[in-house]
Every structure is written in structure tokens, then in C-alpha cells.
C-alpha positions as CSV (number, residue, x, y, z in Angstrom):
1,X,92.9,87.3,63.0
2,X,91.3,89.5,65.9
3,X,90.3,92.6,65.1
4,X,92.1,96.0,67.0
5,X,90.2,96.9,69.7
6,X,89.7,100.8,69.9
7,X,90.9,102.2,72.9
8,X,88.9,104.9,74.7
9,X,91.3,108.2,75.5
10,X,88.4,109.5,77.6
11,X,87.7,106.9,80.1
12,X,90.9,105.0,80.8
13,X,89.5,103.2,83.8
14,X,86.2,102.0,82.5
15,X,86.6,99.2,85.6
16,X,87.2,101.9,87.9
17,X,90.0,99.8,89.6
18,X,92.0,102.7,90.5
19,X,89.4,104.8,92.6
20,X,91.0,104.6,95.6
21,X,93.9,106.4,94.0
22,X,92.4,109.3,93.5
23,X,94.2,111.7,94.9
24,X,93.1,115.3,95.4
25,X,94.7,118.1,97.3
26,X,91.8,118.7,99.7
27,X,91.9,114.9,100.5
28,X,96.0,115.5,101.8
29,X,96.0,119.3,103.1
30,X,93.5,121.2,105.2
31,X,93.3,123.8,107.3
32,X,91.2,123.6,110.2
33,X,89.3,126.8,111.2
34,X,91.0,129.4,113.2
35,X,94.3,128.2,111.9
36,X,95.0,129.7,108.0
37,X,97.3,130.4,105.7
38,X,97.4,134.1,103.5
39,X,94.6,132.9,100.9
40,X,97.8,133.3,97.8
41,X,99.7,130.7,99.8
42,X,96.9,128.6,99.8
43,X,95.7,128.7,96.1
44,X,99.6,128.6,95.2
45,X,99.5,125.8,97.1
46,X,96.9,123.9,95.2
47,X,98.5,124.9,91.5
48,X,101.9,123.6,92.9
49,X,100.7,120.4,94.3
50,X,98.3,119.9,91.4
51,X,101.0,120.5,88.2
52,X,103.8,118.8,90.5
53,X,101.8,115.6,90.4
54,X,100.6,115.8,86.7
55,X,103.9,117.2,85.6
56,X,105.5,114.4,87.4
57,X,102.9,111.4,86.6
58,X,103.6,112.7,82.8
59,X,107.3,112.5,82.8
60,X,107.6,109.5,85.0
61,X,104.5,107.6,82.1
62,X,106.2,109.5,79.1
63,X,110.3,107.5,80.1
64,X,108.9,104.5,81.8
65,X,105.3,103.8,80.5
66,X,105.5,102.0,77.3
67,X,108.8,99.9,78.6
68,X,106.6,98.6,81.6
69,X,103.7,98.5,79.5
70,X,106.1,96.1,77.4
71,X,107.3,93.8,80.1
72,X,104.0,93.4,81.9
73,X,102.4,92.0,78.3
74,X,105.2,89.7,78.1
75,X,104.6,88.7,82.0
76,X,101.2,88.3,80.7
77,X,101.5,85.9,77.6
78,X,103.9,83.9,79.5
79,X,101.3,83.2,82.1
80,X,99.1,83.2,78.6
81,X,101.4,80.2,77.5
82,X,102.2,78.5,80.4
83,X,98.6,78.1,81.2
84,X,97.7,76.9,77.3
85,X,100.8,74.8,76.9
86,X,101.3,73.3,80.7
87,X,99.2,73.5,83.3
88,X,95.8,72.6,81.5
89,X,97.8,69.8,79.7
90,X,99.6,68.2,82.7
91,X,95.9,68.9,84.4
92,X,94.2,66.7,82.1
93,X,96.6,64.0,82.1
94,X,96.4,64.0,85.9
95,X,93.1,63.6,85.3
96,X,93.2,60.9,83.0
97,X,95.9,58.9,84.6
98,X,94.4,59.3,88.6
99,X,90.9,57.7,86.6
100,X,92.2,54.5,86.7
101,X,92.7,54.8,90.9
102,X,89.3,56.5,91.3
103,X,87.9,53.2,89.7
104,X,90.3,51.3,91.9
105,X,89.4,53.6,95.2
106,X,85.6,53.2,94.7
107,X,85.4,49.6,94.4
108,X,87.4,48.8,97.4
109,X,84.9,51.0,99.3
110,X,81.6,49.6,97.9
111,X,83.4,46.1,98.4
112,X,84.1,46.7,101.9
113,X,81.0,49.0,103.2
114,X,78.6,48.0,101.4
115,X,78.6,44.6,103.0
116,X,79.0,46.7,106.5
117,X,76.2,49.2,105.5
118,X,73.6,46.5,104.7
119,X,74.3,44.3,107.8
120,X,73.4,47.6,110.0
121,X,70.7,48.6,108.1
122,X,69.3,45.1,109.1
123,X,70.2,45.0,112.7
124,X,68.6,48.0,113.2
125,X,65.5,47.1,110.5
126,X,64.5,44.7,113.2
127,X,63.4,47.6,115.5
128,X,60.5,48.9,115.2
129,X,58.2,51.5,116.9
């Protein structure tokens, strides 16, 4: 039996497939100069936008997470299954029933070319420099 795999609570995207979803508030509001908000606004601005999306991430993870978690392991070990128990069987007996026609295939072509190939390569033989 496979041993449980620790899971690491620090880095949770050890791949790093998600870094273009980083998401910062600098990277969606800015301010150009000239043109500023009262500096409370703006700092209130960047707690609200900041706890909003954590609070919200949190909720929406903490209802939904382990359900999806759920289905997408089953979507998983159904592609798991169908690959182990279809596909690579029907694959192999493809490939063991088309064997037959590759034998059949290449011996109609070396019966007919060959003959072809060698009467050229004499016609031309006969030239020389």
C-alpha cells in the first residue's frame, strides 16, 4: 500500500502553476501623479480590497472546496481507469490485430518496387561520368 504523502501547508504551489493569478492591489488600482485620493481613502482602500478577497477566497474554499476537491478526484480516477482498463487495452489489440496487415502492406510493396527500384538503378548504372 502507498505510503501518505505529507502535504506542505507552506508552499501550496510548489509548481508555481498559478503565478499569473497573483493578484495584488497595486497590480488593479493606481493613481497616476497629479491625480490622488486623501491618503485614508487610499490605505482603506487597500485593507478593503485586500480582506474582501481573502475573506471571500476563504468562504467561497471553506463551502465549496473539499466538494470540488471531491469531484475533480473522481474526474481524475475515471480518466485513471479508463486509461488502465480501455484505451491502453483496445490500443494494444489494435496493435496486435493491424500486425498482421503491416506484414501484408510491406510485402506487396517490396513485391512490387523492389522489382521497379532495381530495374532503374540499372538503367541509370549504365551511365557513367
Amino acid at each position: 500500500m502507498a505510503e501518505t504523502q505529507e502535504i506542505d501547508l507552506i508552499n501550496r504551489d510548489p509548481n508555481n502553476m498559478y503565478d499569473y493569478m497573483t493578484v495584488d492591489f497595486e497590480e488593479i488600482f493606481a493613481e497616476p501623479d497629479g491625480t490622488h485620493s486623501i491618503d485614508c481613502v487610499w490605505t482603506n482602500s487597500h485593507k478593503c480590497f485586500t480582506c474582501g478577497k481573502n475573506l471571500c477566497y476563504k468562504i467561497l474554499t471553506f463551502l465549496c472546496g473539499i466538494f470540488i476537491a471531491l469531484c475533480w478526484g473522481c474526474e481524475f480516477a475515471g480518466i485513471a481507469f479508463d486509461h488502465i482498463w480501455y484505451y491502453t487495452p483496445m490500443y494494444k489489440a489494435c496493435e496486435i490485430n493491424l500486425g498482421c496487415f503491416k506484414k501484408f502492406y510491406s510485402t506487396c510493396i517490396h513485391c512490387l518496387c523492389d522489382p521497379m527500384c532495381e530495374a532503374c538503378s540499372l538503367l541509370f548504372s549504365a551511365f557513367k561520368k
